[in-house]
C-alpha positions in Angstrom: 0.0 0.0 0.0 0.9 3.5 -0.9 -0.4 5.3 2.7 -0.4 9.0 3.3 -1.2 10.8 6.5 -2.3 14.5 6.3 -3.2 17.4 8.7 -4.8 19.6 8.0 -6.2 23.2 10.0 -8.5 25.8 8.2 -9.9 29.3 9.0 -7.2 29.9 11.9 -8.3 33.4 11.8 -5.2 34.9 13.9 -6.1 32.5 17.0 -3.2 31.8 18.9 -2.1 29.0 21.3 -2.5 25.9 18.5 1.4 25.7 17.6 3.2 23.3 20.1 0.1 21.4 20.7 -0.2 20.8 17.0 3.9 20.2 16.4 3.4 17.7 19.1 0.5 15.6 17.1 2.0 15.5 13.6 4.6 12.2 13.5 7.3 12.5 11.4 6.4 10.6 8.0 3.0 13.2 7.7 2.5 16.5 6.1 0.5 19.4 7.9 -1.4 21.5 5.7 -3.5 24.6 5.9 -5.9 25.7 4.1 -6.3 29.3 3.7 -7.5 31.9 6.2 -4.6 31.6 9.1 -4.0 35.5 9.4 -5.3 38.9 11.1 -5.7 40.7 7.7 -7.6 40.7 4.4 -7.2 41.5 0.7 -7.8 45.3 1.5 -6.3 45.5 5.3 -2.9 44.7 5.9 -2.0 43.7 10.4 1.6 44.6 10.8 1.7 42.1 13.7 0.3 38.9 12.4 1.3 37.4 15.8 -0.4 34.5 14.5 2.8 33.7 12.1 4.8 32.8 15.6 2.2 29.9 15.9 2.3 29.0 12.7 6.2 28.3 12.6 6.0 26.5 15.5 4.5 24.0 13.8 6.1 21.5 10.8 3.7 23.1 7.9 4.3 21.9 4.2 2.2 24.0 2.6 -0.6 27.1 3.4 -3.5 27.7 0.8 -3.8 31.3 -0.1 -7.1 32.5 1.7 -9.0 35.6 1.0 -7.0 36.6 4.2 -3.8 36.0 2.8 -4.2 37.4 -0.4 -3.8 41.1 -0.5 -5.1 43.4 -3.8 -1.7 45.6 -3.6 1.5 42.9 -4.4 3.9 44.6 -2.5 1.5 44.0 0.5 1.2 40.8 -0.6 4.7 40.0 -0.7 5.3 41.2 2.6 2.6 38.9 3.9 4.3 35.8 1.3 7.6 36.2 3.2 6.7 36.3 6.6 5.1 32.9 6.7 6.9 29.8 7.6 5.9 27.6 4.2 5.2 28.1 1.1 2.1 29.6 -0.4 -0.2 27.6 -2.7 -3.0 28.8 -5.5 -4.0 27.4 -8.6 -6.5 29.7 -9.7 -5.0 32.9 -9.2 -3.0 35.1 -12.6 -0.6 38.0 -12.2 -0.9 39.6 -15.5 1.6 41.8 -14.8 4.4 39.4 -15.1 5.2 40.6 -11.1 8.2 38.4 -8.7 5.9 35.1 -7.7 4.8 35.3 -4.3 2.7 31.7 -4.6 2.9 28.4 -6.3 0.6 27.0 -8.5 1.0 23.9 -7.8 3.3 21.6 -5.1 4.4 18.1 -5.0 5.4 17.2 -1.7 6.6 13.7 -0.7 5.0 12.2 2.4 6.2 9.0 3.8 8.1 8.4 0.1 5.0 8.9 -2.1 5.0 12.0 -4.3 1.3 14.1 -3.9 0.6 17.0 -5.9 -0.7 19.6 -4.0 -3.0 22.5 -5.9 -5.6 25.1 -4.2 -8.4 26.9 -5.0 -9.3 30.4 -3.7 -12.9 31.6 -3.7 -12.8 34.5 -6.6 -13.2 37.8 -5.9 -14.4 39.2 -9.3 -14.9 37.4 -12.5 -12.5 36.4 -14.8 -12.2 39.1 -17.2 -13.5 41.8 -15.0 -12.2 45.7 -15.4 -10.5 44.8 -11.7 -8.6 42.9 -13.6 -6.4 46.0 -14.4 -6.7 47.5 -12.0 -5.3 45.1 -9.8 -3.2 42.7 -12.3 -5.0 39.8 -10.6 -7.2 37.5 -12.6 -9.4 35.0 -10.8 -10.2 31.8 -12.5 -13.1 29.4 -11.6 -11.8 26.4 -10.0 -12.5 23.9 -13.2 -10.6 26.3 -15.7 -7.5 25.8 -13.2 -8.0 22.2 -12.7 -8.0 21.8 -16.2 -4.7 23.6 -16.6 -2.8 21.8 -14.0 -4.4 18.5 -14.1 -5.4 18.7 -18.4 -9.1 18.2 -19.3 -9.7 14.6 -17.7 -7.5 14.7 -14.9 -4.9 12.5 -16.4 -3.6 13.8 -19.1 -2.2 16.9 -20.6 -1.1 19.8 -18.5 1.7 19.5 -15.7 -0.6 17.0 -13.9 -0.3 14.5 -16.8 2.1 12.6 -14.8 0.1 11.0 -12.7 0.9 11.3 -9.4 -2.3 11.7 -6.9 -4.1 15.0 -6.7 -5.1 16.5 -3.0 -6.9 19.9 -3.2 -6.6 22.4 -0.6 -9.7 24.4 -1.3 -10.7 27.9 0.1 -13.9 27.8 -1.8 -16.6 26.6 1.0 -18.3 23.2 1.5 -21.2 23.2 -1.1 -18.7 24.2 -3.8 -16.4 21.4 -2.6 -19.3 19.0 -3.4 -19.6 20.2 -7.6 -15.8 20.0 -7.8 -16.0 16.4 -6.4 -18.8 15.2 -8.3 -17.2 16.8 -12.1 -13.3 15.6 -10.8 -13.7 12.4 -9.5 -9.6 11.4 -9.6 -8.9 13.8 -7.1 -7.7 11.9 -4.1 -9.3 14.3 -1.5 -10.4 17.9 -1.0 -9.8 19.4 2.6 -11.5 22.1 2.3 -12.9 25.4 4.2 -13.6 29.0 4.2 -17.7 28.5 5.5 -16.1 27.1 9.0 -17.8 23.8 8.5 -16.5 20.6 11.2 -16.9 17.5 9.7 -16.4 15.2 12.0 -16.2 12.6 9.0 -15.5 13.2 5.5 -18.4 13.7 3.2 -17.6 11.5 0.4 -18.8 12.7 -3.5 -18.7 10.4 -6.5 -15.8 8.7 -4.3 -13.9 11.5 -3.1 -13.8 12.4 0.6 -14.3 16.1 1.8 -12.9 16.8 4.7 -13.4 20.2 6.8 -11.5 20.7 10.3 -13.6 23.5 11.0 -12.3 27.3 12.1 -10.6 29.2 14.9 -7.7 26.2 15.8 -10.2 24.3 17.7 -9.7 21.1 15.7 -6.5 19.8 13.5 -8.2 17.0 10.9 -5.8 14.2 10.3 -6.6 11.6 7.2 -5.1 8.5 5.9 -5.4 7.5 2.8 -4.3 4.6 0.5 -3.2 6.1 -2.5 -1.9 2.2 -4.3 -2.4 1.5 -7.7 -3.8 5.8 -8.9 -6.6 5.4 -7.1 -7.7 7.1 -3.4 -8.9 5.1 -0.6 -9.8 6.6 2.8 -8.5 4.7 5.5 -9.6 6.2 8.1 -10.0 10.2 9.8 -10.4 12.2 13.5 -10.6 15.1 14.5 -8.0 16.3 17.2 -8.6 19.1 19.8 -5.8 21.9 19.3 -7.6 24.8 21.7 -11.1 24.7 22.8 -14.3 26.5 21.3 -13.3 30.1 20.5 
């Protein structure tokens, strides 16, 4: 078997007193993961403290979903925000059309226990693709399938940088009902762990075979999945919730 164990945290929202609990829970051959929404600021107000960063490196992240509170309109903000954290940013379905230093990837693959995972995110949009923001800004949105489709190619398989076919695991910042349409049209992703509508799960949903797992905001819960990943196909093994610091 091909096993992988992920953590993954959501919707931190600046909360503080998670880190050495959660450094203490994640055993060496796993990968902790967040999935957007960790900091103090938005996309139009920047925090010059983000004391939440401290708790952040405390812990052995891999990766950290750009949330509508990481993201910030003005790059150089942005950038300042990129820098300060303790991994490395993720986001699939986010353009800089002005050709500006990358402060994200669009995609990650990570090795967890010695199998490669490709890691890609999704960020709920905040205009439309095409939209007069759009240069404004110099950011283009893309829906989540139009990014999919680039970095996985049109059936998942083929095509694109994802025609290599190592397993797919989406960190989405897009909500739980719009988790559910992207599992039932992409059914070869191996999981979606998901927030950004502070939903607990305290089992993955699973849609047209792929689980959906949500830890929930505010640091109160870490999720932790296992999955058998043998043979291009997901299986899930078996998931809990962990306490990290109590009901906000």
């Amino acid at each position: 078997m091909s096993v992988v164990v992920l953590y993954h945290t959501s919707d931190i929202h600046a909360r503080r007193g998670f880190g050495h609990r959660l450094a203490s829970l994640v055993e060496p051959e796993a990968a902790l993961v967040d999935c957007g929404d960790a900091l103090a600021g938005s996309s139009v107000f920047y925090d010059t403290k983000e004391e939440v960063i401290g708790e952040l490196a405390q812990a052995p992240y891999r990766a950290l979903a750009v949330g509508n509170r990481e993201f910030h309109y003005s790059h150089r903000l942005f950038k300042s925000r990129a820098r300060r954290l303790p991994a490395p940013l993720v986001c699939s379905n986010l353009l800089d059309l002005k050709g500006r230093e990358p402060l994200f990837e669009r995609m990650l693959i990570i090795s967890v226990a010695g199998v490669a995972l490709r890691l890609v995110a999704l960020l709920v949009p905040q205009y439309r693709t095409g939209s007069g923001w759009e240069r404004v800004f110099g950011w283009r949105f893309l829906s989540p399938d139009v990014a999919l489709r680039e970095m996985l190619g049109a059936d998942g398989a083929l095509g694109g940088p994802g025609g290599d076919g190592l397993p797919t695991v989406v960190l989405s910042h897009l909500g739980l009902p719009a988790d559910r349409l992207l599992a039932a049209r992409w059914p070869m992703l191996a999981a979606i762990l998901g927030g950004h509508t502070h939903d607990t799960l305290a089992q993955p949903e699973i849609v047209n075979g792929v689980p959906i797992a949500h830890p929930g905001a505010y640091a109160e819960y870490v999720g932790r999945i296992e999955l058998d990943l043998d043979g291009g196909a997901s299986r899930l093994i078996s998931y809990r919730l962990l306490p990290l610091v109590g009901a906000a």
